[in-house]
C-alpha positions in Angstrom: -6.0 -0.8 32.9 -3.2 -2.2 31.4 -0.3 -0.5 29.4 1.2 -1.2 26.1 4.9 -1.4 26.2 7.6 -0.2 23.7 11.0 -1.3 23.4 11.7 -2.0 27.1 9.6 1.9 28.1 7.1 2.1 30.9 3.8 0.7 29.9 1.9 3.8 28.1 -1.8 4.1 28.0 -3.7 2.7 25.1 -5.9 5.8 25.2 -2.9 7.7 24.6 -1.7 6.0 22.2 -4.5 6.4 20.3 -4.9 10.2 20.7 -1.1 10.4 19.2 -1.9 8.2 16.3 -4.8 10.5 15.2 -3.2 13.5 16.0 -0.1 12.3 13.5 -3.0 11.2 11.2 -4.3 14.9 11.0 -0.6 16.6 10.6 -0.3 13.9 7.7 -3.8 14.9 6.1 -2.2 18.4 6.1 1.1 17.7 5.0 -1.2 15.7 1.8 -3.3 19.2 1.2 0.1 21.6 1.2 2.0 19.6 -1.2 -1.2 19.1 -3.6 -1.5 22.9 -3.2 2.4 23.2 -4.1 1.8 20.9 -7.0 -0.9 22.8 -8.1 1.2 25.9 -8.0 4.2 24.1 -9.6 1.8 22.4 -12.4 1.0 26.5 -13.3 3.9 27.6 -13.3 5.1 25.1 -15.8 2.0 25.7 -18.1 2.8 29.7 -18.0 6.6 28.5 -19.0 5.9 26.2 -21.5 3.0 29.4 -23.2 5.9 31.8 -23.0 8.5 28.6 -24.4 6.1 28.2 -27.6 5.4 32.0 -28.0 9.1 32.1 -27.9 9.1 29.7 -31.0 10.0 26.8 -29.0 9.6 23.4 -30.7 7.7 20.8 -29.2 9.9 18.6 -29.2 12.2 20.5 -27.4 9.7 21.0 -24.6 8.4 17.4 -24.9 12.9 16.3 -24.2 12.5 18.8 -21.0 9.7 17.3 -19.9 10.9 14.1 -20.3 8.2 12.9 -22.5 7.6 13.3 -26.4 6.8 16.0 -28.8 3.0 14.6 -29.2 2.9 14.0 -25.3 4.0 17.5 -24.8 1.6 19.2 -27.1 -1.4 17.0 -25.6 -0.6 18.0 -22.0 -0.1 21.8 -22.6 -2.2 22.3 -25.6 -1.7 22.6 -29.4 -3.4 26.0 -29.4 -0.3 27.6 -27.9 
């Protein structure tokens, strides 16, 4: 069986190879599922913030300029109940 060479190393086993390639495929899928679950926790947090923001008689368009978007944007994404 033949090797496959990398940058001048001793010839290294396809079938390795290929067992590291899916093993860095699974810590990727991981690292993907932690940082949506850390999004998701973010996202939360910033809806609870922006609730206690409006309850605090924050404008809309004040929370719209922190969020980096405007007034209507603002009051769309975290709801014009609040």
């Amino acid at each position: 069986m033949s090797g496959v060479e990398l940058d001048g190393l001793p010839p290294v086993d396809p079938a390795l190879l290929e067992q590291a390639r899916r093993g860095q495929l699974v810590r990727d899928v991981i690292a993907v599922r932690q940082l949506a679950d850390k999004l998701a926790d973010l996202e939360a947090a910033q809806r609870r913030n922006v609730q206690q923001l409006r309850t605090g008689g924050v404008t809309w368009a004040t929370i719209g300029e922190a969020v980096g978007t405007t007034r209507q944007a603002a009051q769309q994404r975290f709801g014009a109940s609040s």
